[in-house]
C-alpha positions in Angstrom: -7.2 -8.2 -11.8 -9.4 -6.7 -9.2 -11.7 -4.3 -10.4 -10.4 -0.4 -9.6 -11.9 2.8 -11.0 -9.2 4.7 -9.0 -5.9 2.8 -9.6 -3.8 1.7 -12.5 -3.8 5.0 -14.3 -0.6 7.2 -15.8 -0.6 10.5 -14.2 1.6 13.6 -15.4 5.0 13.5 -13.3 4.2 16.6 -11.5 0.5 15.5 -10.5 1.8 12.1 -9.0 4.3 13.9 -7.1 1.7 17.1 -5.9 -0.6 14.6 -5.0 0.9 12.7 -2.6 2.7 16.0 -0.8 -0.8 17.3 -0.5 -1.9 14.6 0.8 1.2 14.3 3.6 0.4 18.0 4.0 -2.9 18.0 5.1 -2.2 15.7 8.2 1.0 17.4 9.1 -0.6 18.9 11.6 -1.3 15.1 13.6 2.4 14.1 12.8 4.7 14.0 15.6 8.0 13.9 13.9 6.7 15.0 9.7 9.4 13.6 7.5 9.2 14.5 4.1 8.7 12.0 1.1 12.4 10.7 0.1 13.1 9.3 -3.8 15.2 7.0 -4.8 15.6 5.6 -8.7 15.9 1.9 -7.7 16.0 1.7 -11.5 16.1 4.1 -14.2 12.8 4.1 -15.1 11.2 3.0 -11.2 11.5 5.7 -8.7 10.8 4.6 -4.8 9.0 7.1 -2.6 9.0 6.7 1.3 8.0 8.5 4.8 7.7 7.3 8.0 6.0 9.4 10.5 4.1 9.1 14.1 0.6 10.4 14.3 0.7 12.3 17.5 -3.0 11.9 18.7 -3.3 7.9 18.8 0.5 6.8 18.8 0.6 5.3 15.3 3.5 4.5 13.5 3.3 5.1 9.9 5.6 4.0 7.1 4.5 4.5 3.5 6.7 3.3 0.3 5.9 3.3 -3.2 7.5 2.7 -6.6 6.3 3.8 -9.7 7.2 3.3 -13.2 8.5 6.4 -15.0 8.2 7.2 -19.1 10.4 9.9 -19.8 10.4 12.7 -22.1 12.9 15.3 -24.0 12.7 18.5 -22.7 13.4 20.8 -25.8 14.7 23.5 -24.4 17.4 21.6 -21.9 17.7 18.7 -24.5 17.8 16.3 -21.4 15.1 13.6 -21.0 12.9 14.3 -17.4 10.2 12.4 -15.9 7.1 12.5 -18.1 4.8 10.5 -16.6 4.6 8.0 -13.4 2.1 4.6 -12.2 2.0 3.0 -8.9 3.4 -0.4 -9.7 3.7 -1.0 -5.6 3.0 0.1 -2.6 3.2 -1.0 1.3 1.3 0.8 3.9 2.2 -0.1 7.5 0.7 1.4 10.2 1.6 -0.4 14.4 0.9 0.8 17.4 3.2 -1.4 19.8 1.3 -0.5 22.8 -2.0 -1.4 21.5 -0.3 -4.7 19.9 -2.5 -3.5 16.5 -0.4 -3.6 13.0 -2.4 -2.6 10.1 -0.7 -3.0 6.3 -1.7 -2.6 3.1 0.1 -4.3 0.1 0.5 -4.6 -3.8 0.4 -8.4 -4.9 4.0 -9.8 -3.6 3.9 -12.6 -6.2 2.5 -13.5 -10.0 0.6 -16.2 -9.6 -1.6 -18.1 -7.0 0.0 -20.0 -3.9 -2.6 -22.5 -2.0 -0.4 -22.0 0.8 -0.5 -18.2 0.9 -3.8 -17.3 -1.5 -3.5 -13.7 -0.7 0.0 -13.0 -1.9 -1.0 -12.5 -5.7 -3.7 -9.7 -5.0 -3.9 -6.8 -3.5 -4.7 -7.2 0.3 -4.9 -5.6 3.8 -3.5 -7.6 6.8 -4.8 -6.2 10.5 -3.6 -8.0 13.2 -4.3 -6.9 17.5 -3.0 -9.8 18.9 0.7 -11.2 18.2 -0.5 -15.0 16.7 -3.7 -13.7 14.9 -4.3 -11.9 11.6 -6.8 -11.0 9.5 -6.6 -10.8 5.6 -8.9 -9.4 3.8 -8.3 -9.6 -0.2 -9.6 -6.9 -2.3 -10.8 -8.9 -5.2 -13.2 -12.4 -5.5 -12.3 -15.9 -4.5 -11.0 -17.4 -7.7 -9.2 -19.9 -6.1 -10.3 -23.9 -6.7 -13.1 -25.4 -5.7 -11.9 -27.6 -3.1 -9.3 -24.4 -1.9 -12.4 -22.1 -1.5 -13.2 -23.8 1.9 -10.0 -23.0 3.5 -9.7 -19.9 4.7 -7.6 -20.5 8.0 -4.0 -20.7 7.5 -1.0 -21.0 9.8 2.3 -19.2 9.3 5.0 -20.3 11.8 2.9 -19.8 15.1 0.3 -17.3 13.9 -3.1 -17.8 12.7 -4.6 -16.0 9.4 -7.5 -15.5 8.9 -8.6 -14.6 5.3 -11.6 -12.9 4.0 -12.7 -12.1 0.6 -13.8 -8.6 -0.6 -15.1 -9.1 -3.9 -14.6 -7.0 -7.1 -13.8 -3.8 -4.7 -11.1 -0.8 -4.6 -8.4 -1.2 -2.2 -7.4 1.9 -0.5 -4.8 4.5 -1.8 -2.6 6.8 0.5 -5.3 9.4 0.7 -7.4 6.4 2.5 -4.8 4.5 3.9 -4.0 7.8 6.1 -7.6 8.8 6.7 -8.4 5.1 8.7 -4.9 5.2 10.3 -5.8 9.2 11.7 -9.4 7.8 12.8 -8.0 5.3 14.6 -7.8 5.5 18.8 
């Protein structure tokens, strides 16, 4: 796994939550339509958090989901188990502008283990794309892959071109930093 010093860690139930409201909160201000944070349990113990918003001073389209594992607790004086404490497990961060043609995503690994075809998909990873048949992939951790798969680093996925970059033993971004870039951008 990639190195982190800000990722991977149980929170208290209420801190995960406040967090990320604070975080929508302060750039309320630059959202065009603010939708709060919806949850859904897509399992009992995973609970999926989304918003989609458009930043009103650059156009941006933003659409954030998350799941995150739950431990549970009994609460003695209701008796009924409540949401103890919560980890990120995945996330998706998608940011377009369609009249800029620019997409910018950030993603959890989609898969366990390493694909040759698709070296990016088991690591966490930032795709940035301007024009329809280009991307760029940057992968937030070193290039363990093979020797003799360590010189590709050109790939083609239907008619597009990706481009893949390693980071090295690096953070990838949260919300907090996902939202900062996406507000900086023009």
């Amino acid at each position: 796994m990639a190195f982190t010093t800000k990722h991977g860690r149980w929170f208290p139930f209420t801190d995960h939550i406040r967090i990320h409201d604070e975080v929508l909160e302060k750039y309320a201000f630059s959202m065009l339509v603010p939708v709060e944070y919806s949850f859904e349990y897509i399992q009992k113990d995973v609970l999926k958090h989304s918003v989609e918003f458009v930043f009103s001073h650059n156009g941006y389209k933003v659409k954030i989901d998350k799941h995150s594992k739950l431990k549970f607790k009994k609460n003695s004086r209701t008796n009924q188990f409540e949401p103890d404490e919560a980890l990120t497990i995945y996330y998706n961060y998608v940011a377009r502008n369609s009249s800029k043609g620019h997409h910018l995503r950030y993603c959890s690994p989609h898969e366990s283990f390493y694909n040759s075809e698709l070296p990016w998909h088991h690591k966490h990873h930032k795709h940035d794309s301007i024009q329809t048949l280009r991307e760029n992939v940057s992968i937030f951790d070193n290039d363990d892959r093979a020797v003799a798969d360590q010189a590709t680093n050109q790939f083609y996925i239907g008619r597009k071109t990706v481009h893949i970059r390693y980071l090295g033993q690096t953070d990838w971004p949260n919300v907090k930093d996902f939202l900062k870039e996406v507000s900086e951008l023009s």
